[in-house]
C-alpha positions in Angstrom: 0.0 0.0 0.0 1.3 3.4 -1.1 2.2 6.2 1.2 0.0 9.1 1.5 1.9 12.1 1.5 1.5 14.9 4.3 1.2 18.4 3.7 4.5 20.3 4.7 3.1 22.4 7.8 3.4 18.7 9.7 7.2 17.9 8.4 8.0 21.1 9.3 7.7 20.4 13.2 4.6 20.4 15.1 4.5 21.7 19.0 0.9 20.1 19.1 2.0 16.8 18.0 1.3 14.5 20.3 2.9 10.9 20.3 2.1 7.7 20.9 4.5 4.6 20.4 3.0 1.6 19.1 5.1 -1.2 20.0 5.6 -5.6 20.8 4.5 -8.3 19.2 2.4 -9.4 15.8 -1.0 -8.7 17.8 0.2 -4.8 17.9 1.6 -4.9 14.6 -2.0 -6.0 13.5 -3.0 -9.4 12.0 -6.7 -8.6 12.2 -8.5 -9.8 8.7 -5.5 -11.7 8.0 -6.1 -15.0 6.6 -3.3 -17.8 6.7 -3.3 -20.9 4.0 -1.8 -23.9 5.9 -1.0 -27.2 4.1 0.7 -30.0 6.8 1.0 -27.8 9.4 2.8 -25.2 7.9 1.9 -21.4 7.1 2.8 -21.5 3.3 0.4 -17.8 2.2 -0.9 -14.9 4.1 -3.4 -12.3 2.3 -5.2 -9.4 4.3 -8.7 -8.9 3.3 -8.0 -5.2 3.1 -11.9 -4.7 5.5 -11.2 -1.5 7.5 -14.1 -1.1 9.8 -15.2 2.7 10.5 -13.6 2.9 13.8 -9.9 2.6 12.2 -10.6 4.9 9.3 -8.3 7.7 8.5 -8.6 11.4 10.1 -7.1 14.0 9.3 -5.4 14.5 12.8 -3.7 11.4 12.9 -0.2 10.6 11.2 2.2 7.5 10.7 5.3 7.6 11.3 6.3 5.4 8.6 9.2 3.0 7.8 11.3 6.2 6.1 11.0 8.2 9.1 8.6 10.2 7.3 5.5 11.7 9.0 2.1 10.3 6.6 -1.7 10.3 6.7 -2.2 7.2 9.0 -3.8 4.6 7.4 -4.2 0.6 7.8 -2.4 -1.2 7.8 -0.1 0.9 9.8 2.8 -1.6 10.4 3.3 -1.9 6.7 7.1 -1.3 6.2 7.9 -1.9 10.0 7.6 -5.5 10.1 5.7 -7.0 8.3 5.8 -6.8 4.5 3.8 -9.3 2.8 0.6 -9.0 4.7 0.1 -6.9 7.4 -3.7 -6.1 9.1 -5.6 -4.2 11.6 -4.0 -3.5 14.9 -5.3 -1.5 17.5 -3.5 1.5 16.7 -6.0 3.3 14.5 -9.4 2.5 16.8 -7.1 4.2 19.4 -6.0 7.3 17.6 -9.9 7.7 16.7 -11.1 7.0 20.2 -9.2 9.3 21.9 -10.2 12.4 19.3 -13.9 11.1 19.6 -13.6 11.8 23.4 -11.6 14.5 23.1 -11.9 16.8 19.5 -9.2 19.3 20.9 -6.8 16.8 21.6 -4.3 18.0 19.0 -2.7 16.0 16.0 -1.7 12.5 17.3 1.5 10.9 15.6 1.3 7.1 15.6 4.7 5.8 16.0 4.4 1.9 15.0 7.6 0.0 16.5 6.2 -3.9 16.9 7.7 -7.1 15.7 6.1 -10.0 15.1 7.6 -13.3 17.3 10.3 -11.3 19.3 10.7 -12.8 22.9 11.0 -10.1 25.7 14.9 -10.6 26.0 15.0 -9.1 22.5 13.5 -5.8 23.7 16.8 -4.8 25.8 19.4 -2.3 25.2 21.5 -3.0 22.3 19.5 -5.3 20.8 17.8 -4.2 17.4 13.4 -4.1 18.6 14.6 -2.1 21.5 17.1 0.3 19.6 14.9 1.2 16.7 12.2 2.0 19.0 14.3 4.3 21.1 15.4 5.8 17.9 12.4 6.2 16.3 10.6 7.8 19.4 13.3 10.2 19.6 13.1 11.1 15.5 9.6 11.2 15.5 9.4 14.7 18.3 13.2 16.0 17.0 11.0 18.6 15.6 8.2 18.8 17.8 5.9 17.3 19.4 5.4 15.2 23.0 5.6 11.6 23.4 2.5 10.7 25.2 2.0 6.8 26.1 3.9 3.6 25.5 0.9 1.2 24.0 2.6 -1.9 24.8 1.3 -5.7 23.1 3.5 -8.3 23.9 3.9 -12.0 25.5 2.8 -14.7 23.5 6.0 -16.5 22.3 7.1 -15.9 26.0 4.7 -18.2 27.0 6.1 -21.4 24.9 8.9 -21.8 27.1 9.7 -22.3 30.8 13.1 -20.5 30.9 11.3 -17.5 28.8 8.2 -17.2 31.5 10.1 -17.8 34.2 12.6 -14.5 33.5 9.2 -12.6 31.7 8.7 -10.2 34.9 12.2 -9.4 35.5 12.8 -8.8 31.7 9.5 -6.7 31.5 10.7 -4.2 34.6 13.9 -3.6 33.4 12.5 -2.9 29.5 9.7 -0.3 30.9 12.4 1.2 33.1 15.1 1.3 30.7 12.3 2.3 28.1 11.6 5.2 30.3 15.0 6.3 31.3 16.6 6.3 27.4 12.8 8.6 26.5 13.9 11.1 29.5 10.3 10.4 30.8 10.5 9.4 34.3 6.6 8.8 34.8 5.8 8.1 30.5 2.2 6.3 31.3 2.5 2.9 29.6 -0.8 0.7 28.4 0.0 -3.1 29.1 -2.0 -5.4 27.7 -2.6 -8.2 29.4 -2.3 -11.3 27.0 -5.4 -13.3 26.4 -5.2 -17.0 26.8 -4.7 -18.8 23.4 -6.4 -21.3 21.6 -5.7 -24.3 19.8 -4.1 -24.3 17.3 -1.3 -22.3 19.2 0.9 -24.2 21.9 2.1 -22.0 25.2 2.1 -24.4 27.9 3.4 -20.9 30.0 0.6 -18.3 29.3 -0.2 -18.4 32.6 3.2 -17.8 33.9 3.3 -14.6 31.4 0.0 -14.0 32.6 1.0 -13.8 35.7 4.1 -11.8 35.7 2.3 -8.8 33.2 -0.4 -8.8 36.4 2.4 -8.4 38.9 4.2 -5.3 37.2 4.1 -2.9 40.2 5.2 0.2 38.4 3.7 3.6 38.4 1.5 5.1 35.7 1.5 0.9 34.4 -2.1 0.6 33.1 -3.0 -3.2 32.9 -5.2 -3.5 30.1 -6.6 -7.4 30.0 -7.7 -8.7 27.1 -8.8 -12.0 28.0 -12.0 -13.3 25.9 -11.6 -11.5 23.1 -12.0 -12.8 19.4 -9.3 -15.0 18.4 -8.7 -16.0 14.9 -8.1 -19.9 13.4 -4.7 -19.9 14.7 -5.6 -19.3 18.1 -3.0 -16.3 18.9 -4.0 -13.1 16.9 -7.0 -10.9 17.5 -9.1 -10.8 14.7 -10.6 -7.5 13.4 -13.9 -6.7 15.3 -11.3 -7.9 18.6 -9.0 -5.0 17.4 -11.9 -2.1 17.8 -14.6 -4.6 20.1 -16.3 -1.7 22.3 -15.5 -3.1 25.4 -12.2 -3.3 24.6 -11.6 0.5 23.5 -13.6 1.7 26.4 -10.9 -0.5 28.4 -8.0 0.7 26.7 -8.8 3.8 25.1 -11.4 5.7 27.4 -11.1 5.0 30.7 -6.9 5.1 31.6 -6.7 8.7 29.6 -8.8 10.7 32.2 -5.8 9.5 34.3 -2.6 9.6 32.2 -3.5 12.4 29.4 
């Protein structure tokens, strides 16, 4: 999907801007109306059936920062060029963007800043390590003319959950990220929205989802808001959210609504 270009006044810097980085695994990057063609077990062709429901249409106020470093007219899917290139869907970015200018028409411009890979394990997302340096990088790019980075939307967990060893280290490894996340942004108190993975279905296999489960709950940091998404819409492969999941009303009241009056 092409670029849509953004008139200059928003290149140009933008003191209203306000950010919001978009960031973990393939459930954030979006994989809601994607359809997966599997023959003996294995994933051999992904297509996205390209449905954007209203709630994740485009506005005017809301911006991508795209894979160029490049401000753009947000637009689904909006992890194209970050991660995934052959078929990227909806996330929850855009329902959330939407949400918070529905409640909110004065808000300002908000500038979507999409950092999630698909299948990283939380060690990954550490200091020196490429997930955790490109969002750093980005964030920082994305207000060097502007702007204020608002929230930390934070999706992550799943492949955590396959292993022991992996769930067993996923608290430590998810302090230290939101700290060191926090520290490298120069925002102390940066109000972070953790989802709260939902428990999967067959065909996915994490023997430790509850262990994950259980260490996202037992983040005791400040301005943390726990966002659990347990028994929403799952898709065939048990794992991704499908699309009325990604903008389900419960859900953005949840996530969208409620922690703002506290955070923004």
């Amino acid at each position: 999907m092409s670029p849509v270009k953004v008139k200059e006044s928003h290149k140009g810097g933008n003191k209203n801007l306000q950010v919001f980085i978009l960031a973990g695994q393939s459930n954030m990057a979006g994989n809601g109306g994607v359809h997966r063609q599997i023959e003996s077990g294995v994933v051999t062709n992904l297509s996205w059936d390209g449905f954007v429901p209203k709630e994740c249409k485009p506005n005017p106020k809301i911006l991508r920062f795209n894979a160029a470093e490049k401000w753009e007219k947000a637009h689904e899917p909006l992890n194209y060029g970050i991660d995934c290139l052959r078929a990227c869907g909806l996330g929850p970015g855009m329902a959330f963007a939407n949400e918070i200018l529905k409640k909110d028409p004065e808000f300002g411009v908000i500038g979507l800043v999409p950092c999630a890979k698909g299948g990283t394990p939380l060690h990954k997302w550490r200091r020196g390590s490429s997930p955790y340096d490109s969002l750093i990088r980005r964030a920082k790019f994305a207000v060097k003319n502007g702007g204020n980075i608002r929230a930390l939307f934070w999706y992550h967990g799943e492949s955590d959950g396959k292993s022991k060893n992996t769930s067993s280290l996923y608290k430590k490894n998810l302090d230290n990220f939101f700290q060191d996340l926090r520290s490298d942004l120069h925002a102390p108190t940066l109000p972070i929205f953790e989802v709260i993975i939902p428990y999967p279905k067959e065909p996915f296999v994490g023997p430790y989802i509850e262990e994950v489960r259980a260490a996202q709950l037992g983040i005791n940091i400040s301005n943390v808001i726990k966002i659990d998404a347990e028994g929403l819409e799952l898709g065939s492969d048990g794992l991704h959210l499908t699309t009325p999941a990604q903008h389900y009303t419960k859900f953005r009241t949840l996530v969208y609504v409620a922690p703002s009056e506290t955070c923004f």
